[in-house]
TIKELUM-71994 format. One record per atom (N, C-alpha, C): residue in one letter; x, y, z. Coordinates in steps of 0.2 Angstrom, whole numbers, plus 5000, padded with zeros to 4 digits. Layout:
N
AXYZ...
//
This chain:
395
X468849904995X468849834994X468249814989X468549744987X467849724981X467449704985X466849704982X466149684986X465849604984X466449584979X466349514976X466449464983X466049394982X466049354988X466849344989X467149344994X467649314995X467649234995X468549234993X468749154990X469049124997X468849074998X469049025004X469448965002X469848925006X469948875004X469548825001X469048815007X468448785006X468248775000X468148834997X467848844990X468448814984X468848804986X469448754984X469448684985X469348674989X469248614990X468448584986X468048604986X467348604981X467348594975X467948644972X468248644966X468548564964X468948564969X469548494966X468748444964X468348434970X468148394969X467548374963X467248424962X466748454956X467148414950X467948434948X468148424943X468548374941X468348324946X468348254946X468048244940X468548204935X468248174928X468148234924X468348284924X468548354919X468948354920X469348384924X469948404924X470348334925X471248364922X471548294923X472048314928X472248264931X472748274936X473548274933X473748344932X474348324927X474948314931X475548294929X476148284933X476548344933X476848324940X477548364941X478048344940X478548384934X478948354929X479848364931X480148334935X480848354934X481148374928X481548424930X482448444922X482648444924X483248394929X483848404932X484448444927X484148424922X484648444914X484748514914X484348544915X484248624916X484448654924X484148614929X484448654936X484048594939X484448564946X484148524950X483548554952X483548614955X483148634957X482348664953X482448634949X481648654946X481248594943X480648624943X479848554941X479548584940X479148554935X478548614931X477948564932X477548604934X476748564933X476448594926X476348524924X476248524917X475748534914X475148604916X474648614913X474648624906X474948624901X475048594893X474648534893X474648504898X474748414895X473648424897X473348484901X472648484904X472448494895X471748454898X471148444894X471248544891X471048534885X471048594881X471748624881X472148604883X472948624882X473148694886X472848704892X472848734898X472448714904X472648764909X472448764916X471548794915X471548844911X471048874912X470248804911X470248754909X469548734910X469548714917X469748714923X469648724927X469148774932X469448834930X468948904932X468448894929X468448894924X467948884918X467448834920X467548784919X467048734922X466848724929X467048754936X466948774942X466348814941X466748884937X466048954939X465348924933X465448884928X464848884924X464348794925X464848754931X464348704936X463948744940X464148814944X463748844948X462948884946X463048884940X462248924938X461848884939X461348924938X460548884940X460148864934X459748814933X459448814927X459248874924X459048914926X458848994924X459149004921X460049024923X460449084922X460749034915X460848954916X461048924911X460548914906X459948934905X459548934898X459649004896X460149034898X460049114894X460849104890X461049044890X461949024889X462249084895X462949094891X463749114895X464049154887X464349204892X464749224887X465349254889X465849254885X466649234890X467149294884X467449314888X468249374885X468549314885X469249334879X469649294881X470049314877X470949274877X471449264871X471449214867X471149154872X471049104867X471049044873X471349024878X471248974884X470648984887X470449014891X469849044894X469349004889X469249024883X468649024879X468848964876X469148914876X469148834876X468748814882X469148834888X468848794893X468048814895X467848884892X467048884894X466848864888X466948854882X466748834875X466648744877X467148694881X466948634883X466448614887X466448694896X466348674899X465248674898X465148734894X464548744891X464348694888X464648654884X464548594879X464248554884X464648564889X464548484892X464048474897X463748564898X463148564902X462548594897X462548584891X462048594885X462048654885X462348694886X461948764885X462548804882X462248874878X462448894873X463148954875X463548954871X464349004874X464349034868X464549114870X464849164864X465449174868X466049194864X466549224867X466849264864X467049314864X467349384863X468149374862X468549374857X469149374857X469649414851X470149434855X470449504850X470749464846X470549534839X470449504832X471049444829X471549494834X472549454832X472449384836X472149364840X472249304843X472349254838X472949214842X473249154839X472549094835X472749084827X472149064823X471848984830X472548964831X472648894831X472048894840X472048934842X471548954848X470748974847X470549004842X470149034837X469848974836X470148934830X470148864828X469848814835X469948804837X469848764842X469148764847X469248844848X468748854854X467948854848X468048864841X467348854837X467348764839X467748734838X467748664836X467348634844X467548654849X467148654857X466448684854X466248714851X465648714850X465248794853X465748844854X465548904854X465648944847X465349004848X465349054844X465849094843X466249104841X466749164840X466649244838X466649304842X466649374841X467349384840X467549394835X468349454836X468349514835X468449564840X468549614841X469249634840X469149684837X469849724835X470049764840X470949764843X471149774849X471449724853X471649734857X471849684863X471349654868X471549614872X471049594879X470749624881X470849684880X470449744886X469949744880X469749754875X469349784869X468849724871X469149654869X468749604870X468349604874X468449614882X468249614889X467649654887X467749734886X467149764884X466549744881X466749724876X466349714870X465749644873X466049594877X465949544879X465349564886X465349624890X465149654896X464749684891X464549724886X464149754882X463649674880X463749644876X463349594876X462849554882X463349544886X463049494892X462549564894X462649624896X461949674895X461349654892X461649664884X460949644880X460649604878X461249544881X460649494878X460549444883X460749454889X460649434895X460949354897X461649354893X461949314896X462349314901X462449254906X462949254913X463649264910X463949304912X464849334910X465349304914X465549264912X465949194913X466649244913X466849284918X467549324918X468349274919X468649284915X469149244914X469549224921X469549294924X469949294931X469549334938X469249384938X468849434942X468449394945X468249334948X467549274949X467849244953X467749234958X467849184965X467649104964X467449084959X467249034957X467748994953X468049044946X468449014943X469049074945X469249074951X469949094955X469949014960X469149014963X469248934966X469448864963X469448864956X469648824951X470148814949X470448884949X471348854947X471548854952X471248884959X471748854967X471848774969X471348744963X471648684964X472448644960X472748704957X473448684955X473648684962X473648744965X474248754972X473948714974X473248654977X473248604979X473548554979X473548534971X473948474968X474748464969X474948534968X475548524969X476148514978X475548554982X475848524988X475648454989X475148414988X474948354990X475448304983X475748334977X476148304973X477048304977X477148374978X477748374981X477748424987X477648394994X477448414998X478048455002X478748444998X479348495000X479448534997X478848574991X479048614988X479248684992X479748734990X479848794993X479948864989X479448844984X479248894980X478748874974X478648924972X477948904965X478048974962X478148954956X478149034951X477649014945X477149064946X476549064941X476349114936X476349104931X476249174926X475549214929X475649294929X475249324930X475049394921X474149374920X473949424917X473449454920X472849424921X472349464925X472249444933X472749384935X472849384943X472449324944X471949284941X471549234942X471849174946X472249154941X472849084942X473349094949X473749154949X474149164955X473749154961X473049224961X472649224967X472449154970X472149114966X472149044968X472549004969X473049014967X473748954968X473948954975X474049034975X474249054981X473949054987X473349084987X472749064992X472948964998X473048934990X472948854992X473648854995X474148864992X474948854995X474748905001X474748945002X474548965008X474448955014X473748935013X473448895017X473648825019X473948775015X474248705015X474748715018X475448755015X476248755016X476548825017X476048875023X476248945023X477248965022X477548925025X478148945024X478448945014X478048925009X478048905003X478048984999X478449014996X478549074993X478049064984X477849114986X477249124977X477749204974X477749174968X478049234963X477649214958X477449284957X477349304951X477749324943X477649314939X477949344933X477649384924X477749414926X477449444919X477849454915X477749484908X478349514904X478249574904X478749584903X478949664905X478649724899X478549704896X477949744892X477449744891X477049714897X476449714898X476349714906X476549724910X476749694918X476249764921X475649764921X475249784923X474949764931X474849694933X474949684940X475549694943X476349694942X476749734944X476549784946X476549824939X476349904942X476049904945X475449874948X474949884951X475149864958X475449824960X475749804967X476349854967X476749884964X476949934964X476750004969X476350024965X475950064966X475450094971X475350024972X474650004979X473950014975X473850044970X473350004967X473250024960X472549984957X472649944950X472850014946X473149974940X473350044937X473249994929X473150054923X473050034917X473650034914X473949984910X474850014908X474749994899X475150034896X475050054888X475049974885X474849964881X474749904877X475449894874X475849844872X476349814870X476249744865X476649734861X476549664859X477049624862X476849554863X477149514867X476849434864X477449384866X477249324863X476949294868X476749304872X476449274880X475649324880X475249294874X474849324874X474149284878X474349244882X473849224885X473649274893X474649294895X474549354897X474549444895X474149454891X474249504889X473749564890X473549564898X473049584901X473249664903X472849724902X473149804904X473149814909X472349784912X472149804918X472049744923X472349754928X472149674934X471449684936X471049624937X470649594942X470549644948X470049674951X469949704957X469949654962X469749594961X469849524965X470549514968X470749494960X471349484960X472049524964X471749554962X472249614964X472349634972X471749604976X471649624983X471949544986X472049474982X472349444985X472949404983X473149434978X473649474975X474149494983X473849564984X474249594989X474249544996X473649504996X473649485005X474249415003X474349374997X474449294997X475049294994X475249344989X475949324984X476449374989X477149344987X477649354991X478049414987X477949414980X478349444976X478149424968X478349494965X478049484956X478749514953X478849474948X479349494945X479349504937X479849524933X479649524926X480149494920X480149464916X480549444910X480449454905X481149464898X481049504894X480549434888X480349474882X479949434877X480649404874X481249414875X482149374874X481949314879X482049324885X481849274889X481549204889X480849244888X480349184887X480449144880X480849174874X481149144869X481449064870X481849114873X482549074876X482349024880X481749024887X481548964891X481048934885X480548924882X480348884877X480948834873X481348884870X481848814868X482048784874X482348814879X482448764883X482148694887X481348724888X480848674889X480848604883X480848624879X480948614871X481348544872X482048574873X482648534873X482848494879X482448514884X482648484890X482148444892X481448454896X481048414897X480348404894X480648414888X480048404881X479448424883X479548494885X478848494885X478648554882X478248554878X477948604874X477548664874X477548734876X477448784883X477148854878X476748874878X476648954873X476949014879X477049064876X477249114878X477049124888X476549134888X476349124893X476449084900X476449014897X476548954899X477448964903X477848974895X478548984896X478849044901X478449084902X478549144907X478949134914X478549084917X478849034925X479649024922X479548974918X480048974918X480849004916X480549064913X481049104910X481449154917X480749174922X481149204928X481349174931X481349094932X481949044936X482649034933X482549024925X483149034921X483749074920X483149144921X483449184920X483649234927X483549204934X483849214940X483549264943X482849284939X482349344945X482149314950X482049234951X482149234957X482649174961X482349154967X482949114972X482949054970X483549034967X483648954961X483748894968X483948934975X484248884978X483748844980X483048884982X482448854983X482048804979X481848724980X481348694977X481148724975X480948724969X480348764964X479948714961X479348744960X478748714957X478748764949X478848774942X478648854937X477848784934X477248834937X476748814932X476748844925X476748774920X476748794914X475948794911X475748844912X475048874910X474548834906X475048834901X474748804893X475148804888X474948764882X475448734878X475048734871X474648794871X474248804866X474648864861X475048834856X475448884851X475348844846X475348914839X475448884831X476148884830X476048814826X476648784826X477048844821X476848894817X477148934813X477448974818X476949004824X477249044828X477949034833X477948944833X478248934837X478948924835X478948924826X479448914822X479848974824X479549044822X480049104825X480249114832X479749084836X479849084843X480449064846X480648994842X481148954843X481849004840X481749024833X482149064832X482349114836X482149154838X482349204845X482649194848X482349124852X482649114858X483349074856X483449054850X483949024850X484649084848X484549134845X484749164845X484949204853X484449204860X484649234863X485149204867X485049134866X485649074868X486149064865X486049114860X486749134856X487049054852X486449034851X486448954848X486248984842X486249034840X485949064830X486249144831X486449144826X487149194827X487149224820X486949294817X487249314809X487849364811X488149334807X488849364808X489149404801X489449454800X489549494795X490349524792X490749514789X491449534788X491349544780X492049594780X492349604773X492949564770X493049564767X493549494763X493549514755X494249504753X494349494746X493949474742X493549484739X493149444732X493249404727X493449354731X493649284729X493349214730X493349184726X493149104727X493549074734X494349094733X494649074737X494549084745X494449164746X494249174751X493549164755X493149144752X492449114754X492649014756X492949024752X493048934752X493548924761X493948994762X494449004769X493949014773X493349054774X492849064779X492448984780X492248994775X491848904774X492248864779X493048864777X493148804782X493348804787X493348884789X493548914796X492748874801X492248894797X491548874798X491548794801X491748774797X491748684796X492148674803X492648704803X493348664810X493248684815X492548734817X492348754821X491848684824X491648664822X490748634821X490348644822X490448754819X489448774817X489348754811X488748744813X488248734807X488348814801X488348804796X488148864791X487448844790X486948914791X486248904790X486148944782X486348994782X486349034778X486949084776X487249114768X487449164767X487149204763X487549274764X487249304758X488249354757X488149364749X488849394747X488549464743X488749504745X488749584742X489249624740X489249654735X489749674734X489749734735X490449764737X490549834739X490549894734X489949934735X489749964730X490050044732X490250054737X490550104740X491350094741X491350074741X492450044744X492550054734X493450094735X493650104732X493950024727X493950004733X494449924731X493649884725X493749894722X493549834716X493449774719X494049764723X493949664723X493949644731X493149694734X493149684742X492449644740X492149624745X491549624744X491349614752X490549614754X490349624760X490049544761X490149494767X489649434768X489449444774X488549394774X488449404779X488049324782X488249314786X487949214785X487949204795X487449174793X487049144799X487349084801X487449064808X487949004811X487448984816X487448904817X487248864823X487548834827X487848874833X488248854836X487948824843X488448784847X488148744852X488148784859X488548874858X488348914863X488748954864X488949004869X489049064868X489749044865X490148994870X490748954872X491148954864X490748914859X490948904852X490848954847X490449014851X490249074846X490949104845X491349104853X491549154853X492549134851X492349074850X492949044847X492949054839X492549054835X492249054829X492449124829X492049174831X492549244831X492749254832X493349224834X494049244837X494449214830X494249174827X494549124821X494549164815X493849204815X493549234809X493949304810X494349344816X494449404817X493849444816X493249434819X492749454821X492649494828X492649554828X492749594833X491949614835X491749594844X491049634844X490749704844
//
């Protein structure tokens, strides 16, 4: 068992009220457009464009004059290290944070502009973490843990607060899981408030380390992957976390990096709301049927902290995995005439032409065949598959 202080509600409730006038009280957003059944609590819309100033600013109120003249210094992906980069500002004292070297610029960018220091470290999360426990060693700064700290796990259990006292008939809540910080706390408060109220977790499946680990029955390290949910991109779970993890979540589920694609344009296109990898996870396992649609659902979107360049490919993905972005390939006589027949197969369909390219067959005996290959936006699988069927396009 961890020998860290246990988290109480109590210690939830200290939390909500501490972060009166830091934190904001964000809304619980209907999509009927998407499924009646789901609402997103919209941590995008919190101060530093996530949940995390919450933990952040709970565990770095509790130091003492002492430990706060030596500053804080924090691991992170880039959320975490906003929220303690603000919450240090705003108690005068000095913040360093550890962050892997790949981290999203647009997170980098921001958490200098809060008024910390940036270290990048080459590697993932896990490399950060080290490097970060290495310093607060020698230079005797307090180590502000993104998730592992009954202070800032008391901090983000003030979303499960909010959201029963918001929607008090909620009958589920799906939260992103990387180091178990946010869940343990959500669920701790749903818990306690609305026990009959199911907590899932979700990862992506190529990083799904507290899976494994609830799996398993205990923590386990799982191989590094890339993922666009790199806010959860954590190898090894929370010791904490992981122990109330098993006593308070009902189930942990996973979705693919296709998925998460796919629910950001959705959020995108439906309840405008603008969601990073991470954020978009909740909602990908409701969308995508890992869990029970019939139940009220609350999907917490994490945060909404993405480069708009990233989001550009991100969009494309997922539109392609809604089969709303399609490149399609055939052979055809090499002709004006026959390019001008596809063109207007294109047209009486009403997909979009995004893109062609024409090749000529450089292997076919036939002189006058050529290869094309062109990119379609369609309104869904429905019109793809008429558009194949028109083109004698065979899957």
């Amino acid at each position: 068992m961890s020998t860290q202080k246990k988290v109480t509600y109590q210690m939830i409730e200290e939390a909500a009220e501490a972060l009166k006038g830091t934190a904001e009280l964000t809304p619980v957003v209907s999509a009927a457009r998407l499924h009646p059944n789901i609402f997103f609590k919209a941590e995008n819309l919190q101060k530093t464009g996530s949940f995390k100033i919450r933990g952040a600013f709970n565990k770095i109120r509790t130091l003492t004059e002492e430990e706060g003249s030596h500053g804080v210094i924090a691991c992170s992906a880039g959320n975490h290290a906003q929220g303690v980069a603000l919450s240090a500002a705003r108690r005068g004292i000095r913040s360093v944070v550890c962050m892997p070297a790949n981290a999203p610029l647009l997170k980098v960018n921001a958490t200098k502009a809060y008024g910390a220091e940036v270290v990048l470290v080459p590697g993932c999360y896990d490399d950060a973490a080290e490097e970060a426990e290495k310093l607060s060693r020698e230079k005797g700064m307090v180590l502000v843990h993104p998730f592992d700290d009954p202070y800032v796990i008391a901090g983000q259990g003030t979303i499960g607060k909010e959201i029963v006292e918001q929607m008090p008939d909620v009958e589920q809540v799906i939260v992103s899981v990387g180091g178990g910080g946010l869940i343990s706390g959500v669920a701790l408060a749903i818990k306690t408030l609305k026990p009959s109220c199911r907590v899932i977790g979700v990862q992506t499946d190529g990083v799904a380390s507290m899976y494994g680990s609830v799996g398993m029955g205990e923590r386990i390290t799982v191989m590094d992957n890339p993922t666009i949910a790199d806010g959860i991109h954590v190898l090894t779970p929370g010791q904490l976390t992981f122990e109330m993890v098993n006593e308070y979540v009902d189930d942990i589920v996973t979705v693919t990096e296709e998925e998460i694609s796919a629910a950001i344009v959705s959020l995108l296109e439906g309840p405008k709301i603008v969601a990073e990898g991470a954020g978009a996870a909740t909602a990908a396992a409701f969308l995508s049927r890992r869990v029970d649609t019939t139940k009220k659902t609350v999907c917490i979107i994490s945060g909404g902290n993405v480069d708009i360049s990233t989001l550009t490919l991100i969009v494309a993905k997922g539109l392609h995995k809604l089969d709303r972005l399609t490149t399609l390939e055939m052979d055809l006589p090499d002709s004006t005439k026959s390019l001008a027949i596809v063109m207007e197969v294109i047209a009486d369909s009403g997909a979009l032409l995004i893109d062609m390219q024409r090749e000529s067959d450089l292997h076919s005996r036939n002189i006058n065949s050529c290869h094309i290959k062109f990119t379609v936006e369609t309104t869904g699988r429905e019109q793809l598959l008429k558009l194949k069927d028109a083109l004698n396009i065979k899957d």
